[in-house]
C-alpha positions as CSV (number, residue, x, y, z in Angstrom):
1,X,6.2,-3.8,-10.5
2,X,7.9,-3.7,-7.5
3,X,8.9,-0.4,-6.5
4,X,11.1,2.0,-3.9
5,X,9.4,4.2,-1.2
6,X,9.9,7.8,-0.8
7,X,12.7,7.0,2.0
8,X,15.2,5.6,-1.0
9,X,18.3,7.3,0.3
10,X,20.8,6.7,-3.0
11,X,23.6,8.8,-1.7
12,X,24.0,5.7,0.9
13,X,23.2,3.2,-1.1
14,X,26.0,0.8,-2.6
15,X,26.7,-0.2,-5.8
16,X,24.9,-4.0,-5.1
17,X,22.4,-2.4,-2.6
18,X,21.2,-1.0,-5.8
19,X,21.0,-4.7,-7.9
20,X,17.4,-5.6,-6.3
21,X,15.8,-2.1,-7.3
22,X,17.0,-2.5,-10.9
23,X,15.4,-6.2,-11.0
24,X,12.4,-4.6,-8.8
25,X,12.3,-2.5,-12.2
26,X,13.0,-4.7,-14.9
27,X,16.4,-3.5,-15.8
28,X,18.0,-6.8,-14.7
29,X,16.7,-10.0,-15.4
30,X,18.3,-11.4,-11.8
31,X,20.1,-10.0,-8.8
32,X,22.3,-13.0,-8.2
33,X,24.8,-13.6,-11.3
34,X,25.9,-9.9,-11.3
35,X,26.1,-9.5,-7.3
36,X,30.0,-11.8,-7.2
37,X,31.4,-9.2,-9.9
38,X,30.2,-6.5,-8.5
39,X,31.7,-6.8,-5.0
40,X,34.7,-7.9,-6.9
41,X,35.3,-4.5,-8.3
42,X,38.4,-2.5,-7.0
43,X,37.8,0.1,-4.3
44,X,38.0,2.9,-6.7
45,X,35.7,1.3,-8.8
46,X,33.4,0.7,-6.8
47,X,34.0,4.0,-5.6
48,X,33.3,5.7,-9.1
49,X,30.3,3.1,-9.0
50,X,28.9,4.9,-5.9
51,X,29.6,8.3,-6.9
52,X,27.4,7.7,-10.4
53,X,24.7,6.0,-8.7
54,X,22.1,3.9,-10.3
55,X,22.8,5.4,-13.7
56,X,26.6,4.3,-13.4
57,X,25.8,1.1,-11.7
58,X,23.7,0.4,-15.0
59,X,26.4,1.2,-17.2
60,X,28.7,-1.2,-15.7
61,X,25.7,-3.6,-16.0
62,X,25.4,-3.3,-19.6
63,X,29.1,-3.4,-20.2
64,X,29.9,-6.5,-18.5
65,X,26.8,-8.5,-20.8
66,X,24.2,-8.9,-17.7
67,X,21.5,-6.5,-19.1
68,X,21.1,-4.9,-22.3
69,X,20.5,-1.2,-24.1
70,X,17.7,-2.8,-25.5
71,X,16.1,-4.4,-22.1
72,X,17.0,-0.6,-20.4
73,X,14.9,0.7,-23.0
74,X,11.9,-1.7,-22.8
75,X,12.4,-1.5,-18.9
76,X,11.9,2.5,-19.1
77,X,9.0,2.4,-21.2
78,X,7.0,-0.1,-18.2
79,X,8.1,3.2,-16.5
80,X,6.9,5.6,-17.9
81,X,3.4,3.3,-18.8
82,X,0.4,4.8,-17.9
83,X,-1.0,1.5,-17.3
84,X,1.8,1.1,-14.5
85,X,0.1,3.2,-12.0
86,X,3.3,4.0,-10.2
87,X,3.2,7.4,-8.3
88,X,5.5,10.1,-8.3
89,X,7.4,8.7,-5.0
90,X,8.1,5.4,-6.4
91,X,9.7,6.7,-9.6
92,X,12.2,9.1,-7.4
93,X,15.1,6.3,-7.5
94,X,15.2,5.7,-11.1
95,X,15.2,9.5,-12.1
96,X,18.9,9.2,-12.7
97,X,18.4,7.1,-15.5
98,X,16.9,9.2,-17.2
99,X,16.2,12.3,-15.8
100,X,14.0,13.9,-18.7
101,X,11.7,11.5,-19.3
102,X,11.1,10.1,-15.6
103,X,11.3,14.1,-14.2
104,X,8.3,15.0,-16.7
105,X,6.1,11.8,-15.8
106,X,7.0,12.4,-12.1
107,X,5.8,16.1,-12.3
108,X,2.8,14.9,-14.5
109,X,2.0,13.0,-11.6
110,X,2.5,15.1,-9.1
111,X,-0.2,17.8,-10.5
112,X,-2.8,14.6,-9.8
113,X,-1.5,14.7,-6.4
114,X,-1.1,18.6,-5.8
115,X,-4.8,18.6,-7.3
116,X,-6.0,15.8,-4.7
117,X,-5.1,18.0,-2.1
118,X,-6.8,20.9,-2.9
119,X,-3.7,23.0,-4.5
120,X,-5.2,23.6,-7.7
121,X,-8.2,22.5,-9.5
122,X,-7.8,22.2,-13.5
123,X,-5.7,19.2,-13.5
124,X,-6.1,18.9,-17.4
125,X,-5.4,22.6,-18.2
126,X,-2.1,22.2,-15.9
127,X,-0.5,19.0,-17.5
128,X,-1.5,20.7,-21.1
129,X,0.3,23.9,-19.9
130,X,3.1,21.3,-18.8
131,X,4.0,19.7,-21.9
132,X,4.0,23.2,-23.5
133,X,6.3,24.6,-21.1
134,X,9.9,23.8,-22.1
135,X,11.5,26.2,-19.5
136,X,10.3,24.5,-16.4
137,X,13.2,21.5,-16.2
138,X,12.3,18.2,-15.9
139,X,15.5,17.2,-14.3
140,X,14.6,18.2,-11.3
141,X,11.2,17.3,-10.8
142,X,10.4,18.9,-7.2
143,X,7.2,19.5,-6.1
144,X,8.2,22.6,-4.5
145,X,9.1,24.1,-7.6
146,X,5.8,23.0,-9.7
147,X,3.7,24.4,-7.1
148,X,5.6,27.5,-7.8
149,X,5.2,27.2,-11.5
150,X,1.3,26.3,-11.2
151,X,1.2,29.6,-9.2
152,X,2.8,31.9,-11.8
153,X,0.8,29.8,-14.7
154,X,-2.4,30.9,-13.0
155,X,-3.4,27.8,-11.9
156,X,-3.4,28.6,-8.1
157,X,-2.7,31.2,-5.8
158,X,-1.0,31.7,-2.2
159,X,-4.1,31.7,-0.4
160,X,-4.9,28.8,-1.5
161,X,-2.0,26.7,-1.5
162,X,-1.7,28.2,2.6
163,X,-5.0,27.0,3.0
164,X,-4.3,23.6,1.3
165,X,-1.1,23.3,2.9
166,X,-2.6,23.7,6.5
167,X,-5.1,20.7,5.9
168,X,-2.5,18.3,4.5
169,X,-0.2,19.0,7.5
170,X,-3.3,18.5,9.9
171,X,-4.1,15.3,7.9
172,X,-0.6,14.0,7.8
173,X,1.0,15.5,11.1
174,X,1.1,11.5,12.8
175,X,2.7,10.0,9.0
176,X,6.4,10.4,9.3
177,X,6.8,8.9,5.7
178,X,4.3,11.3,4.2
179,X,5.7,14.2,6.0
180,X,9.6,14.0,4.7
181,X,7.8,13.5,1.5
182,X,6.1,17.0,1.3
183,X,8.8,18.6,3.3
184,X,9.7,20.8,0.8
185,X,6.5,22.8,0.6
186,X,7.3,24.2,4.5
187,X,10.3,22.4,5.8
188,X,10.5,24.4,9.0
189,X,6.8,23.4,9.9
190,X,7.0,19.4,8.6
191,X,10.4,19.5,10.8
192,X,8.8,20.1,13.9
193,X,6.1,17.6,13.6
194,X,8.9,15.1,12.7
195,X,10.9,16.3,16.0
196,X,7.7,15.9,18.1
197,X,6.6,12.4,16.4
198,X,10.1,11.3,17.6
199,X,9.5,12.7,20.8
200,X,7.1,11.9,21.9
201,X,8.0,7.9,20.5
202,X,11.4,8.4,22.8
203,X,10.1,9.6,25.8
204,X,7.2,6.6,25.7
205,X,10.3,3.9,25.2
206,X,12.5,5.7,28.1
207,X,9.4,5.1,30.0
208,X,8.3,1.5,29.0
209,X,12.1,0.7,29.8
210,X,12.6,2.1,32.9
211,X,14.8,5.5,32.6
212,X,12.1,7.5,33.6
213,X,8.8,6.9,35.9
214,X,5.1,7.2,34.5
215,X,4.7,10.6,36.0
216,X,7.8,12.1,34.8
217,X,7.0,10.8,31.3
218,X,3.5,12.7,31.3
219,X,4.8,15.8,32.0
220,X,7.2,15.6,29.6
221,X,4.4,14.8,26.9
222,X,2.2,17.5,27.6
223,X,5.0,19.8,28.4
224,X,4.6,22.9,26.3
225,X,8.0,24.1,26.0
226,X,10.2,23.7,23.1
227,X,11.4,20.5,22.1
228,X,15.7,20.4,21.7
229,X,16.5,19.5,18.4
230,X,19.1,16.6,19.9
231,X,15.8,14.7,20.8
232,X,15.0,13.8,17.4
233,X,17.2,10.6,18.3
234,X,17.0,8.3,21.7
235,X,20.4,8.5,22.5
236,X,20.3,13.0,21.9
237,X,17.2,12.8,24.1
238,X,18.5,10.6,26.8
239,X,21.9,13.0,26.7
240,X,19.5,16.1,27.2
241,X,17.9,14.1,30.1
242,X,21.0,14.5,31.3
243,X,21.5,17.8,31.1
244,X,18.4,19.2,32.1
245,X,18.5,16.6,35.4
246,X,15.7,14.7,34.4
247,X,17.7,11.2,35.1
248,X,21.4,11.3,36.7
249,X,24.0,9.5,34.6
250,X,24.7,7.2,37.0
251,X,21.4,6.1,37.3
252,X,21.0,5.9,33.0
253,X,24.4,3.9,32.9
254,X,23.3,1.7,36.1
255,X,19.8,1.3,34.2
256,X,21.5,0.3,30.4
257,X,23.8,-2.0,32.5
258,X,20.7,-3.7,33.7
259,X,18.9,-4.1,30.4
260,X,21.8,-5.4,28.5
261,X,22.7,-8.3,31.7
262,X,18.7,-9.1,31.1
263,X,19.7,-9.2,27.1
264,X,22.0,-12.4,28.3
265,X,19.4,-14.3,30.4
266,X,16.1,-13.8,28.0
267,X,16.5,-11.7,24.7
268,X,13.7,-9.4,23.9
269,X,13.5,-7.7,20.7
270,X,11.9,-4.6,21.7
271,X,14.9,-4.2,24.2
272,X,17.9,-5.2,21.7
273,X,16.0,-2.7,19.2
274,X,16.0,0.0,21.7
275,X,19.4,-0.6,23.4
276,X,20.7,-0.8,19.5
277,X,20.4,3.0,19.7
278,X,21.2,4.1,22.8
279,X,24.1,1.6,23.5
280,X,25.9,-0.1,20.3
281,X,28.2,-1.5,21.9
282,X,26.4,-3.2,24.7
283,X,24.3,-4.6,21.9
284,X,27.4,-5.9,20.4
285,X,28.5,-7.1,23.2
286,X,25.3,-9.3,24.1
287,X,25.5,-10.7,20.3
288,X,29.2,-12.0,20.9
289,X,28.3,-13.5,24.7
290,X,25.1,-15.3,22.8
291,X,27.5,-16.8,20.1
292,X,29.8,-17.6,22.2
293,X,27.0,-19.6,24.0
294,X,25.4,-20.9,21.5
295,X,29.2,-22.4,20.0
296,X,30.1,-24.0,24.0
297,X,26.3,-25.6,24.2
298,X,25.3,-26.0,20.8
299,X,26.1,-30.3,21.3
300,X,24.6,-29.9,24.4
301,X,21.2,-28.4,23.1
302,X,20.7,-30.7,20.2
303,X,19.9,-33.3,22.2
304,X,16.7,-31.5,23.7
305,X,14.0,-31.2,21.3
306,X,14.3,-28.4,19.9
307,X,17.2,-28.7,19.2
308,X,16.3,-32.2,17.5
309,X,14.2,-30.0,15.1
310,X,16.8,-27.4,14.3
311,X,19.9,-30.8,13.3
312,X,17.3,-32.6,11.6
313,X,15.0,-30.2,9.8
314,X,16.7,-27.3,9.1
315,X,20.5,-29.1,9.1
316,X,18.5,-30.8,6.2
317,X,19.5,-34.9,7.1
318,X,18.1,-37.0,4.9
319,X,18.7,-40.6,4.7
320,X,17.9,-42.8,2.2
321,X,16.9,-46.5,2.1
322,X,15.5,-49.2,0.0
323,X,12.1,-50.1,-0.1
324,X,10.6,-53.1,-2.5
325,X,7.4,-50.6,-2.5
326,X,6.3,-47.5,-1.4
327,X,7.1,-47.5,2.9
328,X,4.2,-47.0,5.3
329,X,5.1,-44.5,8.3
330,X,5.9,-47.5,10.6
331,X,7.5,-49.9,8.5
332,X,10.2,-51.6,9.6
333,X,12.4,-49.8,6.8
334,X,11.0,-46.4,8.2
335,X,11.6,-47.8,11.6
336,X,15.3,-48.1,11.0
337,X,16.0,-45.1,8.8
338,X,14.6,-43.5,12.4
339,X,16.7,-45.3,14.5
340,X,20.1,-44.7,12.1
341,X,19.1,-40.9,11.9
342,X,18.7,-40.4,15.9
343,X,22.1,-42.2,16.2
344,X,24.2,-40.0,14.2
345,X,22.9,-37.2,15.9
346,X,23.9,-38.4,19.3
347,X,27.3,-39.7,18.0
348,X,27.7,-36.0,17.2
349,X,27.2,-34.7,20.3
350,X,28.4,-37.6,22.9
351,X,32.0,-36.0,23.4
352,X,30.9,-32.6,24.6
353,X,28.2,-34.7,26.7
354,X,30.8,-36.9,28.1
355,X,32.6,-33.9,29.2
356,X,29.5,-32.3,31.4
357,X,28.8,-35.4,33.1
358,X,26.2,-36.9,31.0
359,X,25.2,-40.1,29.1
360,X,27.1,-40.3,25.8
361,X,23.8,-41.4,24.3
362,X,20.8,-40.7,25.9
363,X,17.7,-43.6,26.4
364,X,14.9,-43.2,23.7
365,X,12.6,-45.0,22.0
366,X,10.1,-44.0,19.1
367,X,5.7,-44.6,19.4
368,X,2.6,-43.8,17.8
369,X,4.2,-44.1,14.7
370,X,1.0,-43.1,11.9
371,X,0.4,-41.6,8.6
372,X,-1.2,-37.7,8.8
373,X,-1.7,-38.1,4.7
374,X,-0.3,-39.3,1.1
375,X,-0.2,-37.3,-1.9
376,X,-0.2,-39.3,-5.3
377,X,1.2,-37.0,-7.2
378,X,4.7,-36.6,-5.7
379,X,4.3,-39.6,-4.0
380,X,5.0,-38.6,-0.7
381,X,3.5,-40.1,2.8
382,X,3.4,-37.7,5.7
383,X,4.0,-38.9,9.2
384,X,4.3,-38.4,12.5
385,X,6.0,-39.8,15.6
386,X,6.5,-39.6,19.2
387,X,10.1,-39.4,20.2
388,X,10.6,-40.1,23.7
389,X,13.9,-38.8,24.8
390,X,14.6,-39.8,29.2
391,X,11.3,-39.6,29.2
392,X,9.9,-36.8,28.0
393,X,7.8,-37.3,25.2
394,X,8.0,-34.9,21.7
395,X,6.2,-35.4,18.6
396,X,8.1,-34.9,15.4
397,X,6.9,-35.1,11.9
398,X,8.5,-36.7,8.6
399,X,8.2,-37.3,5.0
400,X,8.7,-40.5,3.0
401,X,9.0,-39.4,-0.8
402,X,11.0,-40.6,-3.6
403,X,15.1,-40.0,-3.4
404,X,16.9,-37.1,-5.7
405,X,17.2,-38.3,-9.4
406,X,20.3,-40.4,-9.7
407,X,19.3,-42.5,-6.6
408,X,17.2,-45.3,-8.6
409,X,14.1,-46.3,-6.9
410,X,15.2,-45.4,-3.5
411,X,13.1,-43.5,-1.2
412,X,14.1,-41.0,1.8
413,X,12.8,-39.9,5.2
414,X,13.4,-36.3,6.0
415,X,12.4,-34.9,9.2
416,X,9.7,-31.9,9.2
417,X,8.3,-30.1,12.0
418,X,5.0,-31.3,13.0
419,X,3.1,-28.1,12.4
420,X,4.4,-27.9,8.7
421,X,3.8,-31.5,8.0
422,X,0.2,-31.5,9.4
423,X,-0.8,-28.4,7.3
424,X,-0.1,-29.7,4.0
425,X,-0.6,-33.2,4.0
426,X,-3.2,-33.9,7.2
427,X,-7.1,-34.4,6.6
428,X,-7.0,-30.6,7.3
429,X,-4.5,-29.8,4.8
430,X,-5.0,-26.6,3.0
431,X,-5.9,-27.4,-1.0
432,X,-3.4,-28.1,-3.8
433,X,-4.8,-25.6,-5.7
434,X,-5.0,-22.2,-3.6
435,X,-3.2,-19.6,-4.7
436,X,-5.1,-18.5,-8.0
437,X,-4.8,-16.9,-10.4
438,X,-0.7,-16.9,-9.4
439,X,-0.7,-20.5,-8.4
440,X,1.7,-21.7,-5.5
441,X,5.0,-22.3,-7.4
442,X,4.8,-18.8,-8.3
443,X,3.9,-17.3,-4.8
444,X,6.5,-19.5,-3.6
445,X,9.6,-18.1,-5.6
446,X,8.2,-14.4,-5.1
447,X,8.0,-14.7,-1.1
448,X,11.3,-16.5,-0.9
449,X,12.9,-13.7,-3.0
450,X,11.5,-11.5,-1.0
451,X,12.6,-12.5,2.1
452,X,16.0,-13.2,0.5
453,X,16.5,-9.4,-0.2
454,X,15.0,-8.5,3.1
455,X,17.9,-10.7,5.1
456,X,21.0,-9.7,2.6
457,X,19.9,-5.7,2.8
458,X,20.2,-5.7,6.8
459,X,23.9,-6.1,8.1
460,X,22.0,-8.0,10.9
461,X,20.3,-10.4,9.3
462,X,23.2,-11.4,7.6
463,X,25.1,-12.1,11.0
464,X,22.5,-14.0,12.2
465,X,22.0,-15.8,9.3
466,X,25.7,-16.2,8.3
467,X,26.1,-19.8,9.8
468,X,23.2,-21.4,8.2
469,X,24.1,-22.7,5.2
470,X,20.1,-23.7,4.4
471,X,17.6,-21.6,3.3
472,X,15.6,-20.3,5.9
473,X,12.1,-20.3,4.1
474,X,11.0,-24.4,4.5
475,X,7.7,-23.5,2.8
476,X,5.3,-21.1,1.2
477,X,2.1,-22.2,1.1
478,X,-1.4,-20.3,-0.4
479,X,-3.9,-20.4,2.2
480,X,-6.7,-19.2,-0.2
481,X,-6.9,-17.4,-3.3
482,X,-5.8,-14.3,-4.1
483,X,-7.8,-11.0,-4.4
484,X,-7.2,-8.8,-7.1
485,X,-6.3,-5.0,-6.0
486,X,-6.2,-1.8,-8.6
487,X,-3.6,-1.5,-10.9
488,X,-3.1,-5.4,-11.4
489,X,-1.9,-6.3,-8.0
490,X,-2.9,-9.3,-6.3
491,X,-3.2,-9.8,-2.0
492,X,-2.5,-13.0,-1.3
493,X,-2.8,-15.1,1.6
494,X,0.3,-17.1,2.7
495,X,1.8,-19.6,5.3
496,X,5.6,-19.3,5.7
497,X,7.7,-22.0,7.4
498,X,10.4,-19.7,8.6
499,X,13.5,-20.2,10.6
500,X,13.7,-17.2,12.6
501,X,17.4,-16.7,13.6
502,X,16.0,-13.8,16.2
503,X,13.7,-16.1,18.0
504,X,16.3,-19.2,18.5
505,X,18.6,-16.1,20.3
506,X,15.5,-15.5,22.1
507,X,15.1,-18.9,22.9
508,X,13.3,-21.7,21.1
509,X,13.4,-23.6,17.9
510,X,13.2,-20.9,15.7
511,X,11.1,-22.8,13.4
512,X,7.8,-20.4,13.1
513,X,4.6,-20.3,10.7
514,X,3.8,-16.6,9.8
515,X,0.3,-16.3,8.9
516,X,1.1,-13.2,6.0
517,X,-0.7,-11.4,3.8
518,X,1.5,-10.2,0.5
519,X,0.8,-7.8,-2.7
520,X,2.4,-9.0,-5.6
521,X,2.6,-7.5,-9.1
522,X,3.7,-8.6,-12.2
523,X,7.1,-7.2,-13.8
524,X,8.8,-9.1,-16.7
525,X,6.7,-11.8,-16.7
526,X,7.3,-12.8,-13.5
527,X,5.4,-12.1,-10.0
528,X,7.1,-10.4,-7.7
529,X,6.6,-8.4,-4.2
530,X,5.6,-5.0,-4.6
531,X,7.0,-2.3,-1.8
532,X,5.3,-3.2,0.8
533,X,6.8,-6.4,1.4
534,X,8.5,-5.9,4.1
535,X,6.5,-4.3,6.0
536,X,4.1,-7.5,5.4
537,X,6.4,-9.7,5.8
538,X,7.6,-7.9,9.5
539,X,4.2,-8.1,10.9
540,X,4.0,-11.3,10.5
541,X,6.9,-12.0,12.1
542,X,6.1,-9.3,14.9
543,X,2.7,-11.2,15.6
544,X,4.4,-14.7,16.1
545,X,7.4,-13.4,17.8
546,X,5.0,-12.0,20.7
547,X,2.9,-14.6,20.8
548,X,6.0,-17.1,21.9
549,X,7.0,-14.7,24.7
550,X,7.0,-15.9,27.7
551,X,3.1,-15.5,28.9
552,X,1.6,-14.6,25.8
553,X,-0.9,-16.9,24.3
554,X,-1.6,-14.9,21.3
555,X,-0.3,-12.5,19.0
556,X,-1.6,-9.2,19.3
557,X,-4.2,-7.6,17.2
């Protein structure tokens, strides 16, 4: 079952934010046929939607026929399943369902976790005493107050929770996710580690990006002095900077000037991340001067090669032609269907080529035509080419596989990149069969999920992604089997053909293969991503982003 994190924030959550955590928990069969009536909603209602939160959102569910009292029911009871294995933290977002039954099995296991850390020690006599005790309320199932109740039962006593509270905070002081999850036992001592994590993170960027020098970024580390509470955020800590003369504001608005005019030459993520919080607007601003870019040379660019890749791969052409028999890669058939695809491309981009001075149709000519592999079952031949374009040479891949039902006995070419052609069709090609016991279709609708909820839960994602009307997963492919973890989850290896939006501002195709590994758990039937997907899945992406900057020539460990 997939399942929240501790950093669920519902009071800023929106009504369809909330659709993928109620599939994530079996509630909802699918996110997609409820999402168009739900933003359809009036603003009070979605209003009163918001105010109710997952319980209200629910409701309206049920009302309008997309989920059941009967499915709520058998979702809740996977809940509240031993066999589940979820922990306390992951069962926080759906308390307001039902706050009785998911407060008691959240403070059931919370005594496992107390106990783990050396609060209290009769774990069995505690959960007895709990099902006993009808005055301690469920409905509220802090951990704060069932410490307190384990000290008046007897179970514990203050110098032992001080004593077990000073290890966890030593053990957990560099974990900001584990410490706003046992805030509540000392929130004034978990708030200054938190201050001093993000300190310490702020003053290392302010270095790395050139607001302050080396030296002046030591001291401030080691300094012993008390850390301002406005530092907790880059753009409070730059401000305090300020104040205390550590870096002029001329000199900080000269130096974010800088950064975002180098945002407009060569993108870097790290920088558009770190100007994102000190500078909004000059991140808006560098977005708007890219798409304005990208819209006056886009006819221009498609005629290099990468942007060759990004018409005919991810703009999906496919062109279809009439073989007596199934076409070998350099048929003349092939050769043609080649030749017709490269010239509607440049037909669609002679005007604005015209208009800068250049050929309306560039020289070319195709070569080393060859076959990388054939697979009998879906009939489909995998091959590559040589495209020389003025003479520079690029090698492209293709398939030749049988036309969408309704076409007869036609067959189609559609252009692949190389890389993802190679991989599953070449005498290298990874095995059919990988992938078990899930098996590839079923790793490949839970990854593309996945990533779908990862792009439509980030405002940013969504703008970058908002002109592309294909999906931008090409492939999932198992690149082994999977390995079974506790609690009936399985870690899977995975090759993803992604189009990263990000990298093609960057600069490049944006067609990348992330090398992933993914936990996946079973809910409903189905396989799904647990959690930690995204954080999976952003690695991955990390790794290959940095190894195509410029100068790298591998992704980092």
């Amino acid at each position: 079952m997939q399942a929240p994190t501790a950093s669920f924030d519902s009071s800023s959550t929106t009504p369809e934010d909330l659709l993928p955590l109620l599939v994530a928990g079996g509630f909802l069969p699918q996110e997609q046929p409820a999402l168009a009536d739900l933003q359809a909603v009036s603003p009070e209602q979605k209003a009163v939607l918001q105010q109710g939160g997952i319980r209200a959102v629910l409701d309206w569910l049920i009302d309008h026929l997309y989920c059941s009292r009967d499915a709520e029911a058998a979702a809740l009871d996977r809940l509240l399943d031993p066999a589940e294995e979820l922990n306390s933290k992951q069962l926080l977002a759906f308390l307001p369902i039902a706050p009785q039954q998911i407060g008691r099995r959240i403070q059931w296991l919370s005594l496992a976790e107390l106990q783990g850390e050396g609060f209290l020690d009769d774990l069995e006599g505690a959960r007895q005493r709990l099902q006993q005790d009808a005055q301690l309320s469920s409905a509220d199932p802090s951990v704060r107050k069932l410490l307190d109740w384990a000290q008046q039962q007897g179970f514990t006593d203050q110098d032992r929770i001080t004593a077990a509270l000073s290890r966890l905070l030593a053990r957990i002081q560099d974990d900001e996710e584990a410490l706003l999850y046992w805030r509540e036992l000392d929130p004034a001592a978990v708030d200054a580690m938190l201050l001093r994590l993000r300190w310490q993170a702020g003053v290392n960027q302010l270095s790395q990006f050139g607001y302050i020098e080396p030296a002046q970024r030591k001291a401030l580390i080691a300094s012993s002095e008390p850390i301002p509470a406005q530092a907790a955020t880059l753009a409070g800590l730059l401000a305090w900077l300020q104040e205390q003369g550590g870096i002029s504001a001329a000199a900080c608005t000269e130096r974010t000037r800088e950064l975002c005019l180098a945002q407009r030459d060569t993108p870097n993520l790290r920088a558009l991340e770190f100007l994102a919080e000190i500078a909004p607007q000059g991140v808006e601003e560098i977005v708007q001067f890219h798409e304005l870019r990208r819209h006056s040379e886009s006819r221009r660019a498609l005629l290099n090669t990468v942007a060759f890749f990004a018409l005919l791969v991810i703009g999906g052409l496919i062109y279809l032609f009439w073989p007596v028999r199934a076409p070998s890669c350099d048929d003349s058939d092939t050769k043609a269907t080649l030749e017709k695809m490269w010239f509607t491309t440049s037909v669609q981009t002679s005007t604005q080529r015209l208009l800068q001075g250049d050929k309306a149709i560039p020289s070319h000519s195709f070569k080393d035509m060859g076959e990388l592999g054939y697979d009998e079952e879906s009939d489909t031949r995998a091959c590559k080419v040589t495209l020389v374009m003025d003479g520079e040479p690029s090698p492209l891949g293709f398939l030749i596989h049988p036309a969408d039902k309704g076409d007869g006995d036609n067959y189609q070419v559609q252009m692949r990149p190389l890389e993802y052609v190679t991989v599953r069709f070449g005498k290298n090609a990874y095995a059919r069969d990988l992938g078990q016991p899930l098996g590839a279709a079923a790793l490949d609708t839970a990854v593309r999920d996945g990533i779908q909820q990862i792009n439509e839960s980030s405002t940013a994602l969504r703008r970058l992604h908002q002109d592309d009307a294909e999906d931008p997963v090409l492939g999932v492919l198992p690149t082994a089997n999977c390995s079974k973890l506790a609690g009936g989850l399985q870690s899977c290896a995975v090759l993803i053909d992604y189009d990263d939006a990000l990298q093609s501002l960057v600069g490049g195709s944006g067609l990348v293969q992330l090398h992933a590994k993914v936990t996946l758990q079973q809910s409903a039937g189905q396989w799904r991503v647990t959690e930690h997907f995204a954080e999976e899945f952003a690695k991955a992406l990390l790794e290959t982003r940095m190894a195509h900057l410029p100068g790298k020539s591998a992704a980092p460990k």
